[in-house]
C-alpha positions as CSV (number, residue, x, y, z in Angstrom):
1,X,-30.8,-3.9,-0.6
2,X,-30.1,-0.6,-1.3
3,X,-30.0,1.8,-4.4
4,X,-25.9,1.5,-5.0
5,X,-25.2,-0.5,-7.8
6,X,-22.7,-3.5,-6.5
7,X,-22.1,-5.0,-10.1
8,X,-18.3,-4.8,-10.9
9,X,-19.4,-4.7,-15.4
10,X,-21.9,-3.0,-17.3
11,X,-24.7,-4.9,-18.2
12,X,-27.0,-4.1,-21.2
13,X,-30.6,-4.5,-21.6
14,X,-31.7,-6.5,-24.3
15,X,-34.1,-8.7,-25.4
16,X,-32.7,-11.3,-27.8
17,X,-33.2,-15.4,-28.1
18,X,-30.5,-17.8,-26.8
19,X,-30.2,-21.8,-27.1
20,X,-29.3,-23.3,-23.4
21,X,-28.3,-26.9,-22.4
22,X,-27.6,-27.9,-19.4
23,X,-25.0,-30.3,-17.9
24,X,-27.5,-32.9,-16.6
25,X,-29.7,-32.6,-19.8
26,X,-28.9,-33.9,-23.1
27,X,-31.8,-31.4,-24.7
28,X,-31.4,-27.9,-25.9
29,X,-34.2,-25.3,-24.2
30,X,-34.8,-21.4,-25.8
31,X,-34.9,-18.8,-23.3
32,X,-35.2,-15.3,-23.4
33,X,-31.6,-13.1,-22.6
34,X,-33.2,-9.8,-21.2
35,X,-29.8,-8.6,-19.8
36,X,-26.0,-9.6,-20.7
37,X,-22.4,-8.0,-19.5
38,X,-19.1,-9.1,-20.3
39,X,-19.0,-11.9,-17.5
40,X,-22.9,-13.2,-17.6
41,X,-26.3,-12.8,-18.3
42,X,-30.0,-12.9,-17.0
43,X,-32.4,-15.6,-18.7
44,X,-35.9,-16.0,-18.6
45,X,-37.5,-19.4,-19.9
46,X,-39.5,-22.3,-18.2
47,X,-36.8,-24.7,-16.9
48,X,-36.0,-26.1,-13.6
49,X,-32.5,-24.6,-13.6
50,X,-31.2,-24.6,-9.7
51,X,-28.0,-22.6,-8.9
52,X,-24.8,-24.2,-9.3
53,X,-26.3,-26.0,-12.5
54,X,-23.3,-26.0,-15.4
55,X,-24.7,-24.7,-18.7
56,X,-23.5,-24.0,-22.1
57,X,-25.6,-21.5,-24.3
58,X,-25.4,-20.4,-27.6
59,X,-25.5,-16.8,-28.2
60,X,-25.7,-14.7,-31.7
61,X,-22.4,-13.1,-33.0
62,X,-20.7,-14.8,-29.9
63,X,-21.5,-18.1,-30.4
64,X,-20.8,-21.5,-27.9
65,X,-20.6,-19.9,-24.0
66,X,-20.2,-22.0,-20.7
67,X,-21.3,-20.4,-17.4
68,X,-22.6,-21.7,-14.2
69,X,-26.4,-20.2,-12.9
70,X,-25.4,-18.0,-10.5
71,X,-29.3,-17.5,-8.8
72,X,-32.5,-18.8,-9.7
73,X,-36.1,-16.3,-9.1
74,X,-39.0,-17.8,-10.2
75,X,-38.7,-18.2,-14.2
76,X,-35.5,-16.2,-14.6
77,X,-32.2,-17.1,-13.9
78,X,-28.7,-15.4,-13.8
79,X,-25.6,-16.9,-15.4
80,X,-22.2,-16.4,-14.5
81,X,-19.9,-17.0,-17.9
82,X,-16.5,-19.2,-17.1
83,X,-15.1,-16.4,-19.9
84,X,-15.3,-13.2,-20.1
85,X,-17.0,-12.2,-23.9
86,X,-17.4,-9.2,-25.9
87,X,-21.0,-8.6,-25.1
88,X,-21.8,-5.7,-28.0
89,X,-21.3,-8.0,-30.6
90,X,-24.5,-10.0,-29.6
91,X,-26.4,-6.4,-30.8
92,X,-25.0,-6.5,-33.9
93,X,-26.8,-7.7,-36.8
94,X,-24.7,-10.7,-38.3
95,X,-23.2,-9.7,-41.6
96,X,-23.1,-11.8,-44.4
97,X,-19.3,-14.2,-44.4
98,X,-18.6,-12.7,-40.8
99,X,-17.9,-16.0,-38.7
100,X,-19.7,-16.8,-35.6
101,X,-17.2,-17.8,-33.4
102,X,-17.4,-17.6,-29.6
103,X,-13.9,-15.9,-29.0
104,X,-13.7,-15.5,-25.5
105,X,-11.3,-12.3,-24.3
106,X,-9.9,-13.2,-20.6
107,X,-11.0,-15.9,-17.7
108,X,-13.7,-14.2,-15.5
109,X,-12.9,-16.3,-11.8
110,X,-14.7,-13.8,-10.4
111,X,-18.3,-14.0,-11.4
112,X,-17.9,-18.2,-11.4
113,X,-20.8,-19.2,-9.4
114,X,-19.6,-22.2,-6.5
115,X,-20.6,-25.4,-7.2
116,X,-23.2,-27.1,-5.5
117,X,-22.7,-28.7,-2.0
118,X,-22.5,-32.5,-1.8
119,X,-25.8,-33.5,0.4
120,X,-23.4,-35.9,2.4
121,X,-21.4,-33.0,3.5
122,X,-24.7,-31.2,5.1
123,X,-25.0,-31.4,8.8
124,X,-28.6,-32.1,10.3
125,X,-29.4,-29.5,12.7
């Protein structure tokens, strides 16, 4: 790969706590959000989350987010948000009678990760 930067939105480095659940599981999981944009985010956390996976996360000052994991590296993961949010307000520190709504600006089809392929559908080489 090389040094140009192919990302199409700015992505800021953070470290902040996020709730995840994922489509198969019932169970909430905390992971660690080390870098989030407008239309996703990097994770980091011990779960077997495999690419394609549907999740919904909760974030602070954004609130309820759904995505799809976009790739998987050892414990970290990427996520591709269905939505595209308003990523600065997850810096802020929550005020006092400010809601915590997840208000989600425009549909981001672009950074919507494929869904997983149907093992029928493989071909055996």
């Amino acid at each position: 790969m090389t040094g140009v930067e192919t990302r199409s939105l700015v992505r800021d480095s953070l470290f902040l706590l996020a709730d995840i659940r994922f489509e198969q599981d019932s169970e909430a999981h905390r992971v660690r959000v080390r870098n989030l944009s407008d239309g996703g985010m990097m994770a980091e956390g011990n779960l077997r989350a495999k690419r394609g996976h549907r999740v919904e996360l909760e974030l602070r000052n954004i609130g309820i987010v759904v995505g799809s994991v976009a790739w998987v590296q050892d414990n970290r993961f990427g996520i591709a948000f269905d939505n595209e949010i308003d990523s600065q307000k997850a810096r802020r520190p929550l005020r006092a009678g400010e809601a915590d709504s997840g208000t989600a600006l425009k549909p981001s089809w672009a950074h919507r990760a494929p869904p997983p392929v149907e093992p029928s559908k493989l071909r055996k080489l």
